[in-house]
Residue, then its C-alpha position, 0 to 999 in steps of 0.5 A: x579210235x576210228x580206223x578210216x580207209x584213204x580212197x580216191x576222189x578225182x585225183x586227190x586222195x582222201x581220209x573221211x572223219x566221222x560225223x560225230x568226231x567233226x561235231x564234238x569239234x565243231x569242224x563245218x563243211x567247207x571249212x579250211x585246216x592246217x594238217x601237220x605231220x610230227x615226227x612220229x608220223x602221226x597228224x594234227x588237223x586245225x582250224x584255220x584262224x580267219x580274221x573277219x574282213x568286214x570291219x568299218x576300218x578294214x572296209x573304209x581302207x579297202x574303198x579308200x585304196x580302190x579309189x586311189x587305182x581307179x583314178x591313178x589308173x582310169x586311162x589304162x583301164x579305160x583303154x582295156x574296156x575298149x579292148 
């Protein structure tokens, strides 16, 4: 067990863990967690499951539906760059 000291970084409060913990995790900077208080006002950090959003499908539906309001709404958009 590691006793960590919560300190101040700009108005957040803030809990270091220590580098060898976060290996043995294989936790990375920037990543997003889920922090979970139970009832025994212990915590549980997870990683934030992320489905990878470059698939042919997920892409082909994306230009797919981008094309349908760039030409529903060229009158409107045209009149904003104008503006």
């Amino acid at each position: 067990m590691n006793t960590q000291t919560i300190f101040q970084a700009g108005n957040s409060r803030v809990v270091s863990i220590p580098k060898s913990l976060l290996e043995e995790l294989n936790f990375k900077l920037g990543q997003k967690v889920n922090v979970t208080k139970l009832d025994d006002e212990s915590i549980v950090i997870k990683k934030v499951k992320t489905t990878p959003l470059s698939s042919a499908k997920t892409t082909s539906e994306f230009k797919k539906w981008l094309s349908d309001v760039l030409e529903e709404d060229a009158e409107v958009l045209d009149e904003l760059a104008v503006r």
